[in-house]
DOTIZA-977670 format. One record per residue: residue number from 0; x, y, z of N, C-alpha, C in turn. Coordinates in nm, 4 decimals, always signed. Layout:
BEGIN
[site NUM; [X; Y; Z]; [X; Y; Z]; [X; Y; Z]],
...
//
This chain:
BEGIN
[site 0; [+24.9421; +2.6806; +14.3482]; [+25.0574; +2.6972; +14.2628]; [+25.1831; +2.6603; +14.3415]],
[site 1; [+25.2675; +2.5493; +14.3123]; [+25.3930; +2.5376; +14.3746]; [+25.4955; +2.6287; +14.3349]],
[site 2; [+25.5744; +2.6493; +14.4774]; [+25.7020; +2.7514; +14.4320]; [+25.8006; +2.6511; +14.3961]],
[site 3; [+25.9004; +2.7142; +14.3220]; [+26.0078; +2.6567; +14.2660]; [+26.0843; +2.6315; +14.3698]],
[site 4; [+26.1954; +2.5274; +14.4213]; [+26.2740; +2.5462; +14.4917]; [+26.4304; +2.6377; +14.4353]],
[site 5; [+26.4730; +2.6880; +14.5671]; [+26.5966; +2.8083; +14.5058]; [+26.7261; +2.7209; +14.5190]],
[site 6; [+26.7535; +2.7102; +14.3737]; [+26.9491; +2.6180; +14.3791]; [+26.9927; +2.7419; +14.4621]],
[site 7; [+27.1358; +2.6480; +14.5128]; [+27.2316; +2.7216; +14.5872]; [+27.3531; +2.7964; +14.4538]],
[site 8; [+27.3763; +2.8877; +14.4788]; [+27.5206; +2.9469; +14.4422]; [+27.5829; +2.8302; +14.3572]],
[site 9; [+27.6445; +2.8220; +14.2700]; [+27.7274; +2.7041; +14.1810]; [+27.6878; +2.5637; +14.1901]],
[site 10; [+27.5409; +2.5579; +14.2167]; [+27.4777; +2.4030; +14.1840]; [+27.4287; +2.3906; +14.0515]],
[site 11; [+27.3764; +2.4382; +13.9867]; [+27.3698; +2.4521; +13.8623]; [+27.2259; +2.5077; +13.8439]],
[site 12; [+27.1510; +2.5097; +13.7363]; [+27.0252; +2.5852; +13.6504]; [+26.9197; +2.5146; +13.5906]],
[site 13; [+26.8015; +2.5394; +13.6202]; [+26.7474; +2.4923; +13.5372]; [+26.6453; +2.6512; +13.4936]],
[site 14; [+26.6144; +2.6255; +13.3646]; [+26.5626; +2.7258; +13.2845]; [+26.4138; +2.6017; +13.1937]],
[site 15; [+26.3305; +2.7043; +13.1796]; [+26.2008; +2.6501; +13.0771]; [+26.2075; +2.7399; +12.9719]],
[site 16; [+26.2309; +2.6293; +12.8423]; [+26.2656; +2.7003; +12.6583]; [+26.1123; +2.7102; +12.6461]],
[site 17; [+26.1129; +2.8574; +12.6177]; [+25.9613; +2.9009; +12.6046]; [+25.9542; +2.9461; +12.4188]],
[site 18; [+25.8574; +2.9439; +12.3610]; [+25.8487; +2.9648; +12.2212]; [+25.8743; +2.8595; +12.1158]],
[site 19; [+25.8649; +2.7472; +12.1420]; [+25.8377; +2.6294; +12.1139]; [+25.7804; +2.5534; +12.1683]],
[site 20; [+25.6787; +2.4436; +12.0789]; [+25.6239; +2.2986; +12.1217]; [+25.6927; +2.1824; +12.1737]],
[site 21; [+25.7523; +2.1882; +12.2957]; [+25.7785; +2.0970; +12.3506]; [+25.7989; +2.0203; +12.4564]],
[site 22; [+25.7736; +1.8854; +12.3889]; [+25.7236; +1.7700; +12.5268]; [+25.8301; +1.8176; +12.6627]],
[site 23; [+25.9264; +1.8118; +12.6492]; [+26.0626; +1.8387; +12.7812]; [+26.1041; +1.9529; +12.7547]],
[site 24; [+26.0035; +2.0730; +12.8096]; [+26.0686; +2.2253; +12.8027]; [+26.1652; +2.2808; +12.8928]],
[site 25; [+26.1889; +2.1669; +13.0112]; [+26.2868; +2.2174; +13.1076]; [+26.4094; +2.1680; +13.0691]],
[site 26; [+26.5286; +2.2490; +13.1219]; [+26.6491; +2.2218; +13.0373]; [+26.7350; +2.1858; +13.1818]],
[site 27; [+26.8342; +2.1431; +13.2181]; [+26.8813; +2.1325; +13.3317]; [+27.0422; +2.1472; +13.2915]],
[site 28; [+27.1296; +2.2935; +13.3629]; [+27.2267; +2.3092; +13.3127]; [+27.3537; +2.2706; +13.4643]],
[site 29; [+27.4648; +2.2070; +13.4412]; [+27.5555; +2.1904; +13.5660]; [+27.6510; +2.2655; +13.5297]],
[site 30; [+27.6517; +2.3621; +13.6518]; [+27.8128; +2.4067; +13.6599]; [+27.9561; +2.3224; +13.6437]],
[site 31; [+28.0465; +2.3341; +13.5652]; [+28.1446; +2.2797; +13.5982]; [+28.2982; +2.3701; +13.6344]],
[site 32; [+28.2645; +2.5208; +13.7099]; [+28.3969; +2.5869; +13.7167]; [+28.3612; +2.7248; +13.6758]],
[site 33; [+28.4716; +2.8262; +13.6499]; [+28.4525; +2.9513; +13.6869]; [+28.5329; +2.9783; +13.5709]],
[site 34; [+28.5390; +3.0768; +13.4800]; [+28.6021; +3.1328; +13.3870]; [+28.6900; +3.2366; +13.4507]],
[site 35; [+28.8060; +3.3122; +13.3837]; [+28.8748; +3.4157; +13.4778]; [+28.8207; +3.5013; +13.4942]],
[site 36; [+28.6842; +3.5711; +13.4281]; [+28.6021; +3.7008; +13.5081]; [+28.5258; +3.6399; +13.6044]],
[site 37; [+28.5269; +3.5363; +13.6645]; [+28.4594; +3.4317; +13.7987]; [+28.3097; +3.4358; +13.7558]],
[site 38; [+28.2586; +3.4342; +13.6151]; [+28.1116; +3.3790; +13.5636]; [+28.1225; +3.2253; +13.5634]],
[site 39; [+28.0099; +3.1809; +13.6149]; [+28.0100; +3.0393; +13.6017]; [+28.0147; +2.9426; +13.4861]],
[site 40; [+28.0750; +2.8775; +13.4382]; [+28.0881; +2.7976; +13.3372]; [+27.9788; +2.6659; +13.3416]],
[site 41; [+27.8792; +2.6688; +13.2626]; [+27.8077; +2.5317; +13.2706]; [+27.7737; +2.4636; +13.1099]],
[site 42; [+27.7440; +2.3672; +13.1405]; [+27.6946; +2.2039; +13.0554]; [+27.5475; +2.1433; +13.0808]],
[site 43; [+27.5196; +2.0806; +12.9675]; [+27.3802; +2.0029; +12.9605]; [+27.4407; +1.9159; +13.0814]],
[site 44; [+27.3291; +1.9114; +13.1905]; [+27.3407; +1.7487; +13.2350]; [+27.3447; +1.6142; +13.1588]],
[site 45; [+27.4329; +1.5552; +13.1810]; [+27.4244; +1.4417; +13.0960]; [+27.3995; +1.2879; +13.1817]],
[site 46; [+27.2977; +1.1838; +13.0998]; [+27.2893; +1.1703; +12.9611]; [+27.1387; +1.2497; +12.9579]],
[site 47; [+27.0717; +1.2733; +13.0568]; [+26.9463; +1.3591; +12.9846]; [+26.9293; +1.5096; +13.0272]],
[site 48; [+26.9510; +1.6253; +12.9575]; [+26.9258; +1.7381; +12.9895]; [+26.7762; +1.8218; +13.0166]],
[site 49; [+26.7005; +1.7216; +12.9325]; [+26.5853; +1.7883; +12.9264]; [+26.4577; +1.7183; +12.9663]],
[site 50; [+26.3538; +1.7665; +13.0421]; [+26.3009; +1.7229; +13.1442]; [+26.1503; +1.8114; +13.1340]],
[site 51; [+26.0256; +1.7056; +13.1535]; [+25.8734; +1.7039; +13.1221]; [+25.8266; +1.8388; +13.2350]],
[site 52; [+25.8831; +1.8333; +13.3610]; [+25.8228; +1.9446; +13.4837]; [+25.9736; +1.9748; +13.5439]],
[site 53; [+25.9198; +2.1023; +13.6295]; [+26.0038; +2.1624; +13.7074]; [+26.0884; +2.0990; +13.8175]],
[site 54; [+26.0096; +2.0136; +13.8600]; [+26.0362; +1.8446; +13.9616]; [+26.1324; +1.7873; +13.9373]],
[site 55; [+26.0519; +1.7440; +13.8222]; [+26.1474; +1.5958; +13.7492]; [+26.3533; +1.6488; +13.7396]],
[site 56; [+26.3275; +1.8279; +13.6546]; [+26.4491; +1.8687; +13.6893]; [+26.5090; +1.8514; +13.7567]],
[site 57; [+26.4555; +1.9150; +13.8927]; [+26.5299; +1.9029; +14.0232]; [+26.5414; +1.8029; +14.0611]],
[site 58; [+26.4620; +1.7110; +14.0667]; [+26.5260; +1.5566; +14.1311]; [+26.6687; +1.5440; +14.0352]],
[site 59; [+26.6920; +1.5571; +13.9116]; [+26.7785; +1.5325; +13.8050]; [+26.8763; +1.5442; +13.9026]],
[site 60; [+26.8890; +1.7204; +13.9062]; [+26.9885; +1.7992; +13.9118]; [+27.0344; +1.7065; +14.0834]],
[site 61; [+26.9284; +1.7071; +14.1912]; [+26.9984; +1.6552; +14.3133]; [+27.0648; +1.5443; +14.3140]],
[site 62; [+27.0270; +1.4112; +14.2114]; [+27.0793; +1.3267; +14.2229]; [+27.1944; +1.3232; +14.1053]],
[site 63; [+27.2544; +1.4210; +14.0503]; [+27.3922; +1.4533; +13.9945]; [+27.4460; +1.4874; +14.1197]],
[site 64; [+27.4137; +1.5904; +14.1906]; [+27.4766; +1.5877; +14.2981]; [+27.4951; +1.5244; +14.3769]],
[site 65; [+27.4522; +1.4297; +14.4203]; [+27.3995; +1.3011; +14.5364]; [+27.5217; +1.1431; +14.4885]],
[site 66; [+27.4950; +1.2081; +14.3387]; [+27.6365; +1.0876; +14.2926]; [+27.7465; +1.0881; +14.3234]],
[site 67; [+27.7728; +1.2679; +14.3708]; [+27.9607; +1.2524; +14.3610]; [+27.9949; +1.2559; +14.5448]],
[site 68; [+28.0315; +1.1392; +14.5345]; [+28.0898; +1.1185; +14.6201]; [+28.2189; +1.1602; +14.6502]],
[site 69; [+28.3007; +1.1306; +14.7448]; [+28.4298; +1.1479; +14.7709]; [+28.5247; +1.0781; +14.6601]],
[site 70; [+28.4850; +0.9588; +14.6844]; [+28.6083; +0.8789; +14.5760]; [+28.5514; +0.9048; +14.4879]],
[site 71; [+28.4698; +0.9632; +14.4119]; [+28.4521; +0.9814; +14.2949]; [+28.5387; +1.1065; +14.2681]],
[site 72; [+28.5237; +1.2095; +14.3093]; [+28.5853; +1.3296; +14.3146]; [+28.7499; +1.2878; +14.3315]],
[site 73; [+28.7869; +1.2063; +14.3758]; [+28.9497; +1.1723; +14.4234]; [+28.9955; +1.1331; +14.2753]],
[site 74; [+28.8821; +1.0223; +14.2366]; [+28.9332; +0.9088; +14.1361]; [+28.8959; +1.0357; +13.9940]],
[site 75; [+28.8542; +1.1529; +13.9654]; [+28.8480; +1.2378; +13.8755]; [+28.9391; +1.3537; +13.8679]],
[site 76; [+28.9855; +1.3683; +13.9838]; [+29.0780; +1.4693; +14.0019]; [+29.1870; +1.4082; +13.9798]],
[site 77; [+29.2622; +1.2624; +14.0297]; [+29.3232; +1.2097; +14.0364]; [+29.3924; +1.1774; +13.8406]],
[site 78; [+29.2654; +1.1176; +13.7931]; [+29.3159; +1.1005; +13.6858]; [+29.3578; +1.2215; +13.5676]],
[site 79; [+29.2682; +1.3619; +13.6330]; [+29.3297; +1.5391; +13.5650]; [+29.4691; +1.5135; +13.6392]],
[site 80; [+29.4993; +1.4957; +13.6939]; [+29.6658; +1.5305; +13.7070]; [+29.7608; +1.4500; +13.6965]],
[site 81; [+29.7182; +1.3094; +13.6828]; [+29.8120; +1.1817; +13.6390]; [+29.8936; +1.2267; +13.5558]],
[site 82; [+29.8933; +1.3000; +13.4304]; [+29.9786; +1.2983; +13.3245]; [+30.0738; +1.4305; +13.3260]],
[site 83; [+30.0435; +1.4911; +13.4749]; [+30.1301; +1.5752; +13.4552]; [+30.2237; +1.5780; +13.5834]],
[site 84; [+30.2123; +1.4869; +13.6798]; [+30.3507; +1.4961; +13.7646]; [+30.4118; +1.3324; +13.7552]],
[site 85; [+30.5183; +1.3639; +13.8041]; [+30.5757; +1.1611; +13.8270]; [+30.5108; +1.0920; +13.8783]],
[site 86; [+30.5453; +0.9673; +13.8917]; [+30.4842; +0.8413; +13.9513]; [+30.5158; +0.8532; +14.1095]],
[site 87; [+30.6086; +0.8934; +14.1427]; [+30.6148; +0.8835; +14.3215]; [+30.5374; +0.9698; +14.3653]],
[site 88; [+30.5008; +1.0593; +14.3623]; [+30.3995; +1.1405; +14.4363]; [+30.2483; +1.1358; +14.4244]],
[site 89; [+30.1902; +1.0570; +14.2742]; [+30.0679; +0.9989; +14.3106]; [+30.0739; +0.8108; +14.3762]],
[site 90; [+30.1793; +0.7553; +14.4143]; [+30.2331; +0.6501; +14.4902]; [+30.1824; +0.7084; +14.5910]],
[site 91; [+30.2295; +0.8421; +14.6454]; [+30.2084; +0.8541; +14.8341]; [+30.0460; +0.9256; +14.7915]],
[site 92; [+30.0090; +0.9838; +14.7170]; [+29.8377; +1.0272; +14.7535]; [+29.7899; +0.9184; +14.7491]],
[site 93; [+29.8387; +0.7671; +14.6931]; [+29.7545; +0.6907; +14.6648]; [+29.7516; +0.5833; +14.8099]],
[site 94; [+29.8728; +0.5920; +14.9008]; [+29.8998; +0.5743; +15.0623]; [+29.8175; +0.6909; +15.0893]],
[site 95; [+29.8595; +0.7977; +15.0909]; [+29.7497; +0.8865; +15.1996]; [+29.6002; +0.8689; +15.1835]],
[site 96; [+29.5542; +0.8658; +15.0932]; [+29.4133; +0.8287; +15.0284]; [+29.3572; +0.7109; +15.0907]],
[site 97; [+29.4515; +0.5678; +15.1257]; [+29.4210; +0.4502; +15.1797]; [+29.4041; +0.4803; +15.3054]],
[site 98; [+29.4850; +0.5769; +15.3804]; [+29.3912; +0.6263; +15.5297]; [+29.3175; +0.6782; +15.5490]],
[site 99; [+29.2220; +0.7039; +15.4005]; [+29.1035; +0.7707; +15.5139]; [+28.9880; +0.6550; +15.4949]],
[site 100; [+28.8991; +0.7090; +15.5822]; [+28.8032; +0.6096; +15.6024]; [+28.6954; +0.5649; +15.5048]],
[site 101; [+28.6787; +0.4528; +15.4962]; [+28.5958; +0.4118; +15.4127]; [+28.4676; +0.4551; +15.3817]],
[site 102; [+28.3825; +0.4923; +15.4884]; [+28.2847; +0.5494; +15.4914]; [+28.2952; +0.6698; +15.4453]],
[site 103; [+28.3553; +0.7479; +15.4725]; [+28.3977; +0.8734; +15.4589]; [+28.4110; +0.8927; +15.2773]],
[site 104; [+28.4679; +0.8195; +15.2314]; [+28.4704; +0.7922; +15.0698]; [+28.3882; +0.7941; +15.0115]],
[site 105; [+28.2758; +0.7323; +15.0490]; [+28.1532; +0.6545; +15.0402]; [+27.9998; +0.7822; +15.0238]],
[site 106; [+28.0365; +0.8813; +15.0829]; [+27.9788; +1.0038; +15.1552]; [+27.9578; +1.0891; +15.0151]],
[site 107; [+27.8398; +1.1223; +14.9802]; [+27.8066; +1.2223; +14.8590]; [+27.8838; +1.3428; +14.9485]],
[site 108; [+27.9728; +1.4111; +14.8582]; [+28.0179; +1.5325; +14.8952]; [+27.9296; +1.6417; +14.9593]],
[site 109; [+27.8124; +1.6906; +14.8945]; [+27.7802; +1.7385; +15.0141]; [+27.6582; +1.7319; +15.1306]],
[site 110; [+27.7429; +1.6360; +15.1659]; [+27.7043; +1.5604; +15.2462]; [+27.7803; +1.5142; +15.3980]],
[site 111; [+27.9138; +1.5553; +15.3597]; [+28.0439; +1.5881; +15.4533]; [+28.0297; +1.6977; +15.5006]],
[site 112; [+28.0891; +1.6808; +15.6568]; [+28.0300; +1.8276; +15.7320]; [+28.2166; +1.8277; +15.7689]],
[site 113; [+28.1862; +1.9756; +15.8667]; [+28.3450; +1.9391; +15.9003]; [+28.3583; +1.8888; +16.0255]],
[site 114; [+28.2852; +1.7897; +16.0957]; [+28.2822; +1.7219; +16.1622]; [+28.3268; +1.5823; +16.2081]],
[site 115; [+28.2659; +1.5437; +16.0636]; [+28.2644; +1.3870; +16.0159]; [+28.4313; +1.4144; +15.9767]],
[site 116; [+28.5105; +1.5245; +15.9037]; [+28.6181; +1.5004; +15.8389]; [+28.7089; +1.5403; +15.9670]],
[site 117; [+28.7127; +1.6119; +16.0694]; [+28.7344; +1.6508; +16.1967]; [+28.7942; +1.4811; +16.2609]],
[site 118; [+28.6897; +1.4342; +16.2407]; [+28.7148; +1.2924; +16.3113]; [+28.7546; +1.2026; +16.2547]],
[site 119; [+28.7709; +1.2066; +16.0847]; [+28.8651; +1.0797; +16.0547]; [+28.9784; +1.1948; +16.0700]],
[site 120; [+28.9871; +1.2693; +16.0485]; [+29.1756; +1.2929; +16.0721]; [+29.2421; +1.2814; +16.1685]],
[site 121; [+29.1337; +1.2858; +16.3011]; [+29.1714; +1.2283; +16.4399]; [+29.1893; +1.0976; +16.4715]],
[site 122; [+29.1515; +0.9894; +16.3752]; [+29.1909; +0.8792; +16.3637]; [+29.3041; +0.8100; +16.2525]],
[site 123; [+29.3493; +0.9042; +16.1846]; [+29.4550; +0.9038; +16.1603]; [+29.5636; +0.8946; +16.2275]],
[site 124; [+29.7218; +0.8292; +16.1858]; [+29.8360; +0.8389; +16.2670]; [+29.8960; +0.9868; +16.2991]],
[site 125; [+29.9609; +1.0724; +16.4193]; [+30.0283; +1.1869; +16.3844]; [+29.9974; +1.1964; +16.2755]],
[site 126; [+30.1806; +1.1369; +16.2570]; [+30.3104; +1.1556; +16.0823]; [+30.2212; +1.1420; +15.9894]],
[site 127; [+30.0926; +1.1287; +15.9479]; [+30.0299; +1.1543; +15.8287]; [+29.9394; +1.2584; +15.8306]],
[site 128; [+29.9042; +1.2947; +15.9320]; [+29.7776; +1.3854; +15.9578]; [+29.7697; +1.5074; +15.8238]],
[site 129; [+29.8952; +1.5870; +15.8703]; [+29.8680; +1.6954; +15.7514]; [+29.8864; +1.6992; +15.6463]],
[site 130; [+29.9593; +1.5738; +15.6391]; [+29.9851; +1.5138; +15.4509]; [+29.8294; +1.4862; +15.4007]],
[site 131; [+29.7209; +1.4182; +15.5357]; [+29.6256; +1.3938; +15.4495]; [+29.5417; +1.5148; +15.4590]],
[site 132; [+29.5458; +1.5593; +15.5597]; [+29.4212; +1.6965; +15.5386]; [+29.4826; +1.8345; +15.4104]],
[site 133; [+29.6222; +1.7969; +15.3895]; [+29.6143; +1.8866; +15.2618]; [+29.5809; +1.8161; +15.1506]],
[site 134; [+29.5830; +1.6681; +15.1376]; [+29.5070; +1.5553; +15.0079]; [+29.3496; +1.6134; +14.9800]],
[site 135; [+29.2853; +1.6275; +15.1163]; [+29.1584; +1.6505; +15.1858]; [+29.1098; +1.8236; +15.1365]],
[site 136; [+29.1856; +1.9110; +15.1576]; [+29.1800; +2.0283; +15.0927]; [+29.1839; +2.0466; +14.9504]],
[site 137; [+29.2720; +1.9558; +14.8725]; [+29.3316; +1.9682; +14.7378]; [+29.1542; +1.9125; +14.7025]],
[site 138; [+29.1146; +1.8225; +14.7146]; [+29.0015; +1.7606; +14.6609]; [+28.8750; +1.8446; +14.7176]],
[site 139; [+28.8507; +1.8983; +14.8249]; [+28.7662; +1.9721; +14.8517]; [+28.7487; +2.1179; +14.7367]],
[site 140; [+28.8948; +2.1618; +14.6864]; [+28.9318; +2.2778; +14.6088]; [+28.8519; +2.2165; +14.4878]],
[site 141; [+28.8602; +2.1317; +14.4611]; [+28.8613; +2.0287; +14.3337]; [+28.7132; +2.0446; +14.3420]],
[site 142; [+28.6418; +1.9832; +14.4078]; [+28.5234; +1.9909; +14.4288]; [+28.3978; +2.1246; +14.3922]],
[site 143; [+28.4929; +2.2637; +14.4759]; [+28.4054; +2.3844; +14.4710]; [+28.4624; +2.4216; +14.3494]],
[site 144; [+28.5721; +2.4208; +14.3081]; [+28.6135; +2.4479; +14.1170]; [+28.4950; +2.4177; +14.0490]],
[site 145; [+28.4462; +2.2998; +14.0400]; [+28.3544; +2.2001; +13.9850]; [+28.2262; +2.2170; +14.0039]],
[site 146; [+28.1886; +2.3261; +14.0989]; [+28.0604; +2.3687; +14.1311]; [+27.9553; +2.2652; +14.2266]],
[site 147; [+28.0663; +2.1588; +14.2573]; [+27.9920; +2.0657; +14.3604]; [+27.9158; +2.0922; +14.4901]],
[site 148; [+28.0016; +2.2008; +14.5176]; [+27.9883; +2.2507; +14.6696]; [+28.0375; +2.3827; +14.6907]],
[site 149; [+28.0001; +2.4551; +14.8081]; [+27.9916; +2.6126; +14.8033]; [+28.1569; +2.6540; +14.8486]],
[site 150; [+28.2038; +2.5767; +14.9437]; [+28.3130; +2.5643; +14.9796]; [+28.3778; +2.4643; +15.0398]],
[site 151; [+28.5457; +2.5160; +15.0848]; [+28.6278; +2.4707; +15.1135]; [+28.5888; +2.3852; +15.2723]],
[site 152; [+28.5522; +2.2998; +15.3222]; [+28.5166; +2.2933; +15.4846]; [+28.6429; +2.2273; +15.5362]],
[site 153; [+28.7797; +2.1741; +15.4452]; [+28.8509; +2.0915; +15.4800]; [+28.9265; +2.1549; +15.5190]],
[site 154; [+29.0046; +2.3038; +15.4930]; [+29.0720; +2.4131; +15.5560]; [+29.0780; +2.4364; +15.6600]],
[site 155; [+28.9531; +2.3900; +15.7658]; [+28.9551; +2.4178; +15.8874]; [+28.9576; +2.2805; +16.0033]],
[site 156; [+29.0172; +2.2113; +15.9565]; [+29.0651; +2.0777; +15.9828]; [+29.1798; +2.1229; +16.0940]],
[site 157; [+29.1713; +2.0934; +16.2305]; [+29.2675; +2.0842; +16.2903]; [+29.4046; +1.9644; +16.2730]],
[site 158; [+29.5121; +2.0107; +16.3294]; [+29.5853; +1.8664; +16.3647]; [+29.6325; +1.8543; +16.5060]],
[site 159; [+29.5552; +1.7598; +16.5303]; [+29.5989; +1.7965; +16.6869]; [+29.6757; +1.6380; +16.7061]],
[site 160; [+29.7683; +1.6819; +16.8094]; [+29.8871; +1.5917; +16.8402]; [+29.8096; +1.4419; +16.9753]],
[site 161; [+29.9003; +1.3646; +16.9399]; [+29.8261; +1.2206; +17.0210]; [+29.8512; +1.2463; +17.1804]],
[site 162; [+29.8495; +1.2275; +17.2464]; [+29.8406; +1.2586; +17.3659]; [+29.8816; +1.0551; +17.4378]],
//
């Protein structure tokens, strides 16, 4: 008999609809955020929620997770707040954003340690450093809102001066 594997804290659910005939009894649900009594808020995975074995779920569910990358998360957060501040200040996230590293973008969220983000901010200039590690926090926030990831790892981002 295989054991189920155990989701983490705000990765999302899967449940088996018992009392009916059917072919895809597993249901696969994603967190997207926290209501104000901090219960988790979730959604059908989309485009397919429902799924033949317990497996097939979980592969689902990892590779929803495995999709969001960094710039994905930038370029979604980015466009939730477009319509509500001016044009010059998503001008400079959209400069601070161009320094970080490509790879680093590229990186399924969790999948970033605070290591890897440790060291592009060390390759960053000074005069931008903490402009970008609070860009870097704002989207990390963005992220665990969203149930992507358990937490914040970008908070503990040093800035250390060039020598």
């Amino acid at each position: 008999m295989n054991k189920k594997k155990k989701l983490p804290n705000g990765f999302g659910q899967i449940s088996k609809i018992t009392g009916k005939n059917l072919k895809k009894p597993y249901r696969v649900m994603i967190s997207v955020g926290k209501d104000d009594s901090g219960k988790n808020i979730s959604r059908l995975l989309k485009p397919v929620a429902y799924f033949c074995t317990y497996e097939e779920a979980y592969a689902a569910l990892i590779n929803y997770h495995k999709a969001y990358t960094l710039n994905k998360i930038y370029s979604e957060w980015l466009q939730k707040i477009s319509c509500d501040i001016d044009e010059t200040p998503l001008v400079n996230m959209s400069f601070l954003w161009s320094m970080i590293n490509t790879d680093l973008k590229a990186l399924p969220i969790n999948e970033v340690t605070e290591n890897i983000l440790q060291e592009n901010i060390n390759n960053i200039k000074y005069v931008y450093r903490s402009r970008c590690k609070i860009l870097l926090i704002t989207l990390f926030k963005y992220a665990t809102e969203n149930g992507l990831i358990s937490k914040n790892i970008a908070v503990h981002l040093n800035i250390k001066e060039e020598q």
